[in-house]
C-alpha beads as a LAMMPS data file, in Angstrom:
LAMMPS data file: protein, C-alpha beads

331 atoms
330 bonds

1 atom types
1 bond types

-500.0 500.0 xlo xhi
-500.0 500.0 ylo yhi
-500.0 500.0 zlo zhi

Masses

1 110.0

Atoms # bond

1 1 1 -5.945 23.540 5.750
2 1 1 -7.965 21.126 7.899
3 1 1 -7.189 17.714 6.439
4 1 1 -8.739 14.578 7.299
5 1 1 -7.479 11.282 7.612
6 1 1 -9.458 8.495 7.661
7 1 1 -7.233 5.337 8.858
8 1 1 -4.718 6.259 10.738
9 1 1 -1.972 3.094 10.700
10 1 1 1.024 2.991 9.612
11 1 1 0.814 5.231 6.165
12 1 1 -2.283 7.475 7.972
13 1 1 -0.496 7.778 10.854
14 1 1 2.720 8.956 8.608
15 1 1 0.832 11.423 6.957
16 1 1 -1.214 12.833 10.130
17 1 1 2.227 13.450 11.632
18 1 1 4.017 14.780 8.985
19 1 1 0.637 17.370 7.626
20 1 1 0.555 18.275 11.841
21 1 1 4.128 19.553 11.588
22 1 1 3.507 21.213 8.519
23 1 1 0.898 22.887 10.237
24 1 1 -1.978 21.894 9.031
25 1 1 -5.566 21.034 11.055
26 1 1 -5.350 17.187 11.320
27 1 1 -8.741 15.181 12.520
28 1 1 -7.667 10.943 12.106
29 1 1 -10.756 8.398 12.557
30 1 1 -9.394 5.214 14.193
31 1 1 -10.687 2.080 16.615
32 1 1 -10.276 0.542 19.574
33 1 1 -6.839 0.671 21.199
34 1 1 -5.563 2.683 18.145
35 1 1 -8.153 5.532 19.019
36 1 1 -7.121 5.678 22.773
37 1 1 -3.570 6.021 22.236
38 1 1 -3.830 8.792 19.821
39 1 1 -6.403 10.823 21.788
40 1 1 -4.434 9.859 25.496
41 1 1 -0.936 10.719 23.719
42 1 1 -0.838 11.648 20.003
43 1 1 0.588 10.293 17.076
44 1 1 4.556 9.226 17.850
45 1 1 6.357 8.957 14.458
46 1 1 10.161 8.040 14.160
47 1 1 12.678 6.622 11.883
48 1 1 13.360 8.282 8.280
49 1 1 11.629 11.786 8.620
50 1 1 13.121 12.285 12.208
51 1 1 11.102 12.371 15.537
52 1 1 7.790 14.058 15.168
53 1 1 5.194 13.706 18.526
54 1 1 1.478 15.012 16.828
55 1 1 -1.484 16.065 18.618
56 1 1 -3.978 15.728 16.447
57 1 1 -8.081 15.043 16.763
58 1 1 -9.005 11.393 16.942
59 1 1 -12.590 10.039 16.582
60 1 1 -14.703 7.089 15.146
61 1 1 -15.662 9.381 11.893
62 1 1 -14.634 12.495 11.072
63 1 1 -16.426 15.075 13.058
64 1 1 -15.886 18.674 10.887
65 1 1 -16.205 19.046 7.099
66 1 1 -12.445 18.847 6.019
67 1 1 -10.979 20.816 3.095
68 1 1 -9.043 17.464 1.998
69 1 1 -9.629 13.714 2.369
70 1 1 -7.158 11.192 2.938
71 1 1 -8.447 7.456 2.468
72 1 1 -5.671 5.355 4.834
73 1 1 -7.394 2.359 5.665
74 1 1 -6.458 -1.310 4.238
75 1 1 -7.980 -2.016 0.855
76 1 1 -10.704 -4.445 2.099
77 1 1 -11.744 -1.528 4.939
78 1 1 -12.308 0.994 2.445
79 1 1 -15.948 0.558 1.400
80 1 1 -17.155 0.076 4.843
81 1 1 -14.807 3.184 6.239
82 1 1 -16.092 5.581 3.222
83 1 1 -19.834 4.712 3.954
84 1 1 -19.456 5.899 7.051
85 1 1 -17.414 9.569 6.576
86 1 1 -20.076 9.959 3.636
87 1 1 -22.251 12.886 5.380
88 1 1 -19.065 15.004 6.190
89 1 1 -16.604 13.406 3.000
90 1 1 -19.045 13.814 -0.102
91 1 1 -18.480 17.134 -2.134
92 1 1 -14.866 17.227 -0.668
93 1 1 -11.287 16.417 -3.097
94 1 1 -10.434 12.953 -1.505
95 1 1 -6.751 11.235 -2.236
96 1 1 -6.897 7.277 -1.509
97 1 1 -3.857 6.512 -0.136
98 1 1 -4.257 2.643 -0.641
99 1 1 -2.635 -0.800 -2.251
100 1 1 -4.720 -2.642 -5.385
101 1 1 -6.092 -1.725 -8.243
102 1 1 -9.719 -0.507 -6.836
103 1 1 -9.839 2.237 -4.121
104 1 1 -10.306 5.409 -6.834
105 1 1 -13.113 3.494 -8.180
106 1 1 -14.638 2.671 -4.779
107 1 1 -14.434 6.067 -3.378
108 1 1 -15.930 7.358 -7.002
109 1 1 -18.829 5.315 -6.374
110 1 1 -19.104 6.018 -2.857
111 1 1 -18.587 10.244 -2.730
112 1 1 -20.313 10.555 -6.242
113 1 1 -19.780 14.673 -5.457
114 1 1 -16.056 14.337 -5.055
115 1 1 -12.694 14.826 -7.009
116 1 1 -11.009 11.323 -6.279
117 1 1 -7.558 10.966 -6.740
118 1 1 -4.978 8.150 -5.914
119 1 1 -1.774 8.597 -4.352
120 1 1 0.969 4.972 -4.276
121 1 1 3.329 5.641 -1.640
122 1 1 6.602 3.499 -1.492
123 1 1 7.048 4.174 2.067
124 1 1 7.826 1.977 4.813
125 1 1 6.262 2.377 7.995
126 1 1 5.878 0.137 10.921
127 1 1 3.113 0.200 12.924
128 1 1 2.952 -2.415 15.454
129 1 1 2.198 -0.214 18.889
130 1 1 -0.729 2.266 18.815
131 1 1 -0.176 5.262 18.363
132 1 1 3.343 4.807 17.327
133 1 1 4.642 4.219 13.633
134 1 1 8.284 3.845 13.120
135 1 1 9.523 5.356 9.130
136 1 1 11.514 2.192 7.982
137 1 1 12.253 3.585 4.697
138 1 1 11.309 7.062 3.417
139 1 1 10.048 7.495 -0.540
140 1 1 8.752 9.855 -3.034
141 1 1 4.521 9.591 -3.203
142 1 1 2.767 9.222 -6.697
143 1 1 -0.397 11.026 -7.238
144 1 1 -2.581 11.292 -10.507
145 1 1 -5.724 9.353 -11.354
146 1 1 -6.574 7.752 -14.945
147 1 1 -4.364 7.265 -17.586
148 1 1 -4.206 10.678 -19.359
149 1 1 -1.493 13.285 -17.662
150 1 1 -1.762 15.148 -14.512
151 1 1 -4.459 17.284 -14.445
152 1 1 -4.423 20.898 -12.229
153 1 1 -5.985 19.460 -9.450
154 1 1 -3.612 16.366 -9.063
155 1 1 -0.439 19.203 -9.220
156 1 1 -2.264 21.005 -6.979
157 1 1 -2.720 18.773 -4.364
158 1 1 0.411 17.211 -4.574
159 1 1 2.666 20.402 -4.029
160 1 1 0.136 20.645 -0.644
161 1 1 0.885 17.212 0.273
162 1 1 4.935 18.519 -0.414
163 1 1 4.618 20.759 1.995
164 1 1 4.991 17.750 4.895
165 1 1 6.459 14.930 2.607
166 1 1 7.690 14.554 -1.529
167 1 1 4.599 13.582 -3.755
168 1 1 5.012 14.229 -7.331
169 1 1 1.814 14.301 -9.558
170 1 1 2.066 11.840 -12.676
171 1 1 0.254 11.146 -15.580
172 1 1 -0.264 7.372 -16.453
173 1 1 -1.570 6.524 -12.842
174 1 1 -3.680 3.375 -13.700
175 1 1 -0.624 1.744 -15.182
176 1 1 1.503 2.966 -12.075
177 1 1 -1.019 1.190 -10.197
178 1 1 0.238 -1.839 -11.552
179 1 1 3.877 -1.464 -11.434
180 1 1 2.727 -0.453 -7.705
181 1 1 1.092 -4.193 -7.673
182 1 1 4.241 -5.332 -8.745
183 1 1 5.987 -3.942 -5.820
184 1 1 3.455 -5.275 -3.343
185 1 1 4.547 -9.052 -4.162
186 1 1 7.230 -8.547 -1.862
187 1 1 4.471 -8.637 0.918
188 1 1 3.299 -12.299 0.975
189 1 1 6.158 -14.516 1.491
190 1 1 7.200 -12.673 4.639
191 1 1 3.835 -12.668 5.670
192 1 1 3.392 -16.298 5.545
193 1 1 6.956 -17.357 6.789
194 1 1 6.817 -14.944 9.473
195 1 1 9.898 -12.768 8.713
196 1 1 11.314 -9.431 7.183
197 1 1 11.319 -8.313 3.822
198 1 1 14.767 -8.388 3.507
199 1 1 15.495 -11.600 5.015
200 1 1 12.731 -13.272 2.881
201 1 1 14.870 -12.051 -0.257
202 1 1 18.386 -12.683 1.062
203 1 1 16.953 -16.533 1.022
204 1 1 17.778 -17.949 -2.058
205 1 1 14.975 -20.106 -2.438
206 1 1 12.481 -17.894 -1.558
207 1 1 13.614 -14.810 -3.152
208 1 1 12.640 -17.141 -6.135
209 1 1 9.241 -17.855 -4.669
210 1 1 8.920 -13.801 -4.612
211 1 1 10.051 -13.435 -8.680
212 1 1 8.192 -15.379 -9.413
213 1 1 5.321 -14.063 -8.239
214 1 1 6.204 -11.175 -9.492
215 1 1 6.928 -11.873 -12.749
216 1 1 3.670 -13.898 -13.014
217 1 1 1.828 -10.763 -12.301
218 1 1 3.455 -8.455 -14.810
219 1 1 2.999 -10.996 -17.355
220 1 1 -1.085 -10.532 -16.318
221 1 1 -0.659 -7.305 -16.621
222 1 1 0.660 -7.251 -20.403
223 1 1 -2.125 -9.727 -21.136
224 1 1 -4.673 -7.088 -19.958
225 1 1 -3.047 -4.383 -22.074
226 1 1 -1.482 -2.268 -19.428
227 1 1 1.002 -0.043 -19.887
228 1 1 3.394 0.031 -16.809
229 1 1 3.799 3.603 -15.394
230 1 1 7.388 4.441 -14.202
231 1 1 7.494 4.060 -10.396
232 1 1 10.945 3.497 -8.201
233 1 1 13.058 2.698 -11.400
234 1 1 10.184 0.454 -12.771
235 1 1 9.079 1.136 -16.087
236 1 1 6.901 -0.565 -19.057
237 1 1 10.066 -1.460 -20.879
238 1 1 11.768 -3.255 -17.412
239 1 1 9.243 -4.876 -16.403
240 1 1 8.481 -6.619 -19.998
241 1 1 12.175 -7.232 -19.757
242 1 1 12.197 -9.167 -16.582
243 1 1 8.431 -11.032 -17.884
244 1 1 10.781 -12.729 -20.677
245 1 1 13.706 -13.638 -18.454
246 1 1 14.084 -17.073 -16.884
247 1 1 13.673 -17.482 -13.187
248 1 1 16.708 -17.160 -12.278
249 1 1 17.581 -14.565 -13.610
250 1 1 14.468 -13.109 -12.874
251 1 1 15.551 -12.525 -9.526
252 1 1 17.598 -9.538 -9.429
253 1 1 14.362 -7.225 -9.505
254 1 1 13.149 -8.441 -6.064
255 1 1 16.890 -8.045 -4.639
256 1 1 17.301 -4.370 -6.105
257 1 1 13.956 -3.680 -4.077
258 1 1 15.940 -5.236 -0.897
259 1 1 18.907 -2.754 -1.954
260 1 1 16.860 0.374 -1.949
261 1 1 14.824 -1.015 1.854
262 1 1 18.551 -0.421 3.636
263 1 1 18.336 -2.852 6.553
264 1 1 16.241 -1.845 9.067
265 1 1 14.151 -4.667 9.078
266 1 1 10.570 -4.358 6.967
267 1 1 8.077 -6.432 7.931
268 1 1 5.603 -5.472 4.975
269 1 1 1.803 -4.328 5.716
270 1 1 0.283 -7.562 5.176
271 1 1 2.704 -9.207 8.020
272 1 1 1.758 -6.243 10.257
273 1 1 -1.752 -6.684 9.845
274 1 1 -1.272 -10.139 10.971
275 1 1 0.698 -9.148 13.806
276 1 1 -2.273 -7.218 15.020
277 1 1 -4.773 -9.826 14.362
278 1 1 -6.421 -8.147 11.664
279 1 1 -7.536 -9.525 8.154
280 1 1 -4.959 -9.069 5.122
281 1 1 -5.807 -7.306 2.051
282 1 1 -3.483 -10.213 0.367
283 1 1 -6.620 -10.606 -1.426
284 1 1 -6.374 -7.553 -3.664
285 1 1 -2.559 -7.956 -4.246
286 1 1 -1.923 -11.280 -4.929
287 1 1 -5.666 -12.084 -4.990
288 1 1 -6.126 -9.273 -7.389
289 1 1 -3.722 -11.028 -9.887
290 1 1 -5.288 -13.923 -9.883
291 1 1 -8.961 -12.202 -10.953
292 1 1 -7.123 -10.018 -13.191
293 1 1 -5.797 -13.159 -14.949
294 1 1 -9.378 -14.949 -15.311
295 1 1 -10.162 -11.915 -16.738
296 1 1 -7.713 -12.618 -19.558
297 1 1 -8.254 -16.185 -19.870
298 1 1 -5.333 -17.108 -17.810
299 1 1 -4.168 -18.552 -14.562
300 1 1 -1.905 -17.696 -12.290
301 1 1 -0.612 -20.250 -10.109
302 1 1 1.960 -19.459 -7.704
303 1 1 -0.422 -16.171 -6.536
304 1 1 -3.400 -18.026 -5.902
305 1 1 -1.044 -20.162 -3.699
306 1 1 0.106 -17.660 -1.740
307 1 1 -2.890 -16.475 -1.385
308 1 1 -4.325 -19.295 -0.117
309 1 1 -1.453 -19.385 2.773
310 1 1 -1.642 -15.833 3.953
311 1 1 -5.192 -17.110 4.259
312 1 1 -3.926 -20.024 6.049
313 1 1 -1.804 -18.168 8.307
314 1 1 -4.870 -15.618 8.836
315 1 1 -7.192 -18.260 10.200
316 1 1 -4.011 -20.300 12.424
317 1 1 -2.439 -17.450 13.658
318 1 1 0.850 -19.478 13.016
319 1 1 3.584 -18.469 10.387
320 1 1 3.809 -21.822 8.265
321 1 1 7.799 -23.133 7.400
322 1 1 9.331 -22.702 4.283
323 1 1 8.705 -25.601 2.697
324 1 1 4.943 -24.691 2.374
325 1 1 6.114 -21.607 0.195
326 1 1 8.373 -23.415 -1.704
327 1 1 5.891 -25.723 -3.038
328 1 1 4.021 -22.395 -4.650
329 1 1 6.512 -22.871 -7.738
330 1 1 5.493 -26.258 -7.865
331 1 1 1.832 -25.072 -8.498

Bonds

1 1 1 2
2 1 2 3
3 1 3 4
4 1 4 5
5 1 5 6
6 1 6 7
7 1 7 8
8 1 8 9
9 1 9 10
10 1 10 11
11 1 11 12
12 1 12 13
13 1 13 14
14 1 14 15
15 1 15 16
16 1 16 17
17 1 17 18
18 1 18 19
19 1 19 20
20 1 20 21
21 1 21 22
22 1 22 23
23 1 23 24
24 1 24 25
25 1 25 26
26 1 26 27
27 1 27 28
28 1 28 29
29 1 29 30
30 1 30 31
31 1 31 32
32 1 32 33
33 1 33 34
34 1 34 35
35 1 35 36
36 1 36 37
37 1 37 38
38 1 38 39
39 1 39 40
40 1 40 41
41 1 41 42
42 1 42 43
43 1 43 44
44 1 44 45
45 1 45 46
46 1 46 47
47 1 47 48
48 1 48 49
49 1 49 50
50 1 50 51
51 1 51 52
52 1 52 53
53 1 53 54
54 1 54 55
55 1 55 56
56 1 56 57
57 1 57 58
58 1 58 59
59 1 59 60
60 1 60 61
61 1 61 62
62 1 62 63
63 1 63 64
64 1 64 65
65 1 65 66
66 1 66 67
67 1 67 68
68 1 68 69
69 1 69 70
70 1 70 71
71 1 71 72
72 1 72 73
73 1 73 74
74 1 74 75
75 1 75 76
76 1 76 77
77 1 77 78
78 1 78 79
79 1 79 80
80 1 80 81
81 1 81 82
82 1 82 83
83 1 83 84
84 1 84 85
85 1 85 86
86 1 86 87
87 1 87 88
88 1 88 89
89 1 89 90
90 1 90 91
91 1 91 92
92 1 92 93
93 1 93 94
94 1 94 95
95 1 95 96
96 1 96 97
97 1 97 98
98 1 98 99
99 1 99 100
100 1 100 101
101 1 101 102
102 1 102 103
103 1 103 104
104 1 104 105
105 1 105 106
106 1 106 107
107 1 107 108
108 1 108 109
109 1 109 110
110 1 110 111
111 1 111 112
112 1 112 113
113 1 113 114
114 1 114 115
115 1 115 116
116 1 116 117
117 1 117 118
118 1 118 119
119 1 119 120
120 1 120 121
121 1 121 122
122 1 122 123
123 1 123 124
124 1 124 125
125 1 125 126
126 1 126 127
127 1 127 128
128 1 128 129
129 1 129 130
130 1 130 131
131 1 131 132
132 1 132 133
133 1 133 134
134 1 134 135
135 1 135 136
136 1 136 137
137 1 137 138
138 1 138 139
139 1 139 140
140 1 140 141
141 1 141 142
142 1 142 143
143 1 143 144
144 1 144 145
145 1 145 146
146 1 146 147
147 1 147 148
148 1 148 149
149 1 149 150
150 1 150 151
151 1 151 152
152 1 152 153
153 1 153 154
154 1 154 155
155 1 155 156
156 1 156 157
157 1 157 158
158 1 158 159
159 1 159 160
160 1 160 161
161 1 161 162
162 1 162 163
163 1 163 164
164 1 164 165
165 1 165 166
166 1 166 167
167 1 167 168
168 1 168 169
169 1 169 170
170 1 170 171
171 1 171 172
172 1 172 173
173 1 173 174
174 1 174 175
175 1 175 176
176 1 176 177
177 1 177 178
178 1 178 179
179 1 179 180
180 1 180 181
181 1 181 182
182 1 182 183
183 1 183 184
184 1 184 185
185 1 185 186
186 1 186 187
187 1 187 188
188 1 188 189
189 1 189 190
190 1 190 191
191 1 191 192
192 1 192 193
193 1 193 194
194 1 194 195
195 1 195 196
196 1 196 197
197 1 197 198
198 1 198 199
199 1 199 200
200 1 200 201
201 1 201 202
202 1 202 203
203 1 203 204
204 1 204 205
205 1 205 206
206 1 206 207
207 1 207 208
208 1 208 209
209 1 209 210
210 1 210 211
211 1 211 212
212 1 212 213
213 1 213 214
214 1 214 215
215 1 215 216
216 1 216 217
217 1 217 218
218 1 218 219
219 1 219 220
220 1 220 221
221 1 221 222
222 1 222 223
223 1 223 224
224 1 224 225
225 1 225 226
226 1 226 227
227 1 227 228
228 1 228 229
229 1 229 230
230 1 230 231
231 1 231 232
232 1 232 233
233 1 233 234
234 1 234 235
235 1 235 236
236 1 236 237
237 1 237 238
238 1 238 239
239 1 239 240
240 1 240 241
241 1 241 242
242 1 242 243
243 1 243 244
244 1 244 245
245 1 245 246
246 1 246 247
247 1 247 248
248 1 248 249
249 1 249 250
250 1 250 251
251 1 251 252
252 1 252 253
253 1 253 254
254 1 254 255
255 1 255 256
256 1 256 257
257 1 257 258
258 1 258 259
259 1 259 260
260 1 260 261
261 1 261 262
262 1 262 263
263 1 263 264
264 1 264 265
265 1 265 266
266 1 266 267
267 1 267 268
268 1 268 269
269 1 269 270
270 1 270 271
271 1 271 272
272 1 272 273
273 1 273 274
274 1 274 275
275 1 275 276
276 1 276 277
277 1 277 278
278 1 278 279
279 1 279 280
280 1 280 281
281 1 281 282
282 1 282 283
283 1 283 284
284 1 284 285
285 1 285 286
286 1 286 287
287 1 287 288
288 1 288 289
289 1 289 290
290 1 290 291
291 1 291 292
292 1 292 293
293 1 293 294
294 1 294 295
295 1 295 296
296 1 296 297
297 1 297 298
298 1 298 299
299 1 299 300
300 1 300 301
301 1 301 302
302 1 302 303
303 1 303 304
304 1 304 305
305 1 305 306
306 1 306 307
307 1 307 308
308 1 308 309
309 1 309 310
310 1 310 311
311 1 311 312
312 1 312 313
313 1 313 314
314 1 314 315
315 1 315 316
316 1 316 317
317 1 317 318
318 1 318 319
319 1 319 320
320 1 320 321
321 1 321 322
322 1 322 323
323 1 323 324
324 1 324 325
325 1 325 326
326 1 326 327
327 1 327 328
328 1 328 329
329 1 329 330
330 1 330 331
C-alpha cells in the first residue's frame, strides 16, 4: 500500500521504518533539518525492533494521494499539520497516532470525508538526531475509535499495521485514551528536572510527585464518568483502586511502569521536544487534566503545577532543581 506519514519523529519515524521493511510505499512530511536528513540518508531506526536503514519519500506535505494516513505529529501540531495535507488527506482512512484526548476529533473536523481512527502506542522511541530514532522500549499499539467495540475497519487496519509492528484493535478506545493519559504523567517530572524516566521514579521523592499526578488525574477521570479501557495491565478496576489508596502507597503504579521501561534510559517525548527546542504538548497531558477537571467542578493542583514548570522550563531553556517539583504536592 502507499502509506503516508505525516510527522515523522520519533513514533512517525518508527512507523515509516518499520511499514518500509514491510514493504510498503512510505511518503513522511517533515521540516527543516529533520527533512534533509531523511531525504540525504533515510530514516535510521535501532534499538528494540533491530536495525532497520529506510529510504523512504520526504517532503513538506504529502505529494501523492495515499491509501492510508498516519497523523505523527505532537498534539499541539496537529491542526496546523492536517490543514495543510487536506487536498491530498480528505476522503482517505486516517489513524492519529497521537497523546491527549483530542486528535480523532480534530482530524474528524478537519478531513470531514474520512474514516478517523486513533491508535495509543506505548512505545519508546528516542529521537534526538534527525533522521535517526533509537526503539527504547518496544509495545503492543491500540487502535479503535469511540466507545462501542471494534468495528471492521479498525480490525482491518490494524492486522495491516501488524504486518510491520503488533497493533491490536479494541473496543472502548475513548476510555483507553484515558488510561493512555494516565501513562503520559510519567512525562513531566523528567521533563522539568532534566532527567530519565526511570531515574525520575527511582527518586523517592519524586516518584511521589509523579503518583500523584497520576492519581489526581484518574480521580478526574471517574468524576467525568469514564470508564478506563484496559491498556498495559491498566484497567477501570486498577486504576479506581490506586484513586483510593494513600500516597504512598500510591506509588507502586508509577514504579511497575519503570519495571516494564528495562533500563535503557527514557527520556519521555515531552523532554525530547525540549531537547530540540520545540514547544511541549504538556498542555494536553497534564494541561488536559486540569480542563477536564473544571469541567467537573474540580481542581487539580499538582497538574496545573507542573504544567506551569514544563512551561517554565520551555521559555528558560534550563531544567529547574528538584525542589521546584517537590513543592507541586504542596499545591
Amino acid at each position: 500500500m502507499r502509506i503516508g506519514i505525516i510527522g515523522a519523529g520519533a513514533l512517525g519515524g518508527t512507523f515509516a521504518a518499520l511499514l518500509a521493511r514491510a514493504g510498503h510505499e512510505v511518503e513522511v512530511t517533515a521540516r527543516g533539518a529533520g527533512l534533509e536528513a531523511i531525504r540525504a540518508g533515510g530514516i535510521r531506526l535501532t534499538g528494540g525492533y533491530g536495525e532497520t536503514h529506510a529510504r523512504v519519500t520526504a517532503s513538506e506535505v504529502l505529494t501523492a494521494r495515499p491509501d492510508l494516513v498516519l497523523v505523527c505529529t505532537k498534539a499541539q501540531d496537529a491542526a496546523a499539520a492536517i490543514e495543510a495535507n487536506a487536498t491530498v488527506v480528505d476522503g482517505v482512512p486516517v489513524v492519529v497516532v497521537q497523546n491527549g484526548l483530542e486528535g480523532v476529533a480534530t482530524a474528524s473536523r478537519l478531513l470531514p470525508r474520512s474514516s478517523c481512527m486513533g491508535l495509543l502506542s506505548i512505545i519508546a522511541a528516542n529521537y534526538t538526531e534527525p533522521g535517526v530514532v533509537r526503539v527504547t522500549t518496544p509495545a503492543t499499539s491500540y487502535l479503535g475509535r469511540g466507545d462501542g467495540p471494534p468495528d471492521e475497519e479498525s480490525r482491518r487496519t490494524a492486522a495491516l499495521l501488524s504486518e510491520a509492528v503488533s497493533v491490536v484493535a479494541i473496543g472502548g478506545f475513548r476510555g483507553a485514551q484515558w488510561t493512555k493519559l494516565i501513562v503520559n504523567m510519567l512525562n513531566a517530572v523528567p521533563a522539568i528536572v532534566g532527567r530519565s524516566v526511570q531515574d525520575v521514579v527511582d527518586d523517592r521523592r519524586l516518584r511521589r510527585v509523579v503518583a500523584a499526578s497520576m492519581r489526581e488525574a484518574v480521580r478526574v477521570g471517574v468524576a467525568r464518568g469514564i470508564r478506563f479501557g484496559s491498556l498495559q495491565g491498566l484497567g477501570d478496576r486498577r486504576l479506581r483502586l490506586f484513586a483510593g489508596l494513600p500516597l504512598g502507597l500510591g506509588q507502586v503504579l508509577p514504579w511497575l511502569m519503570r519495571v516494564r521501561m528495562g533500563n535503557v534510559p527514557n527520556l519521555g517525548s515531552t523532554q525530547q521536544s525540549l531537547r530540540r527546542g520545540q514547544p511541549t504538548e504538556v498542555d494536553y497531558l497534564n494541561g488536559a487534566v486540569v480542563r477536564e477537571a473544571s469541567a467537573a467542578g474540580l481542581e487539580a493542583p499538582v497538574n496545573a503545577a507542573l504544567t506551569a514548570l514544563v512551561h517554565e522550563v520551555e521559555a528558560t531553556g534550563s531544567h529547574l532543581p528538584d525542589a521546584r517539583v517537590l513543592a507541586a504536592l504542596r499545591a
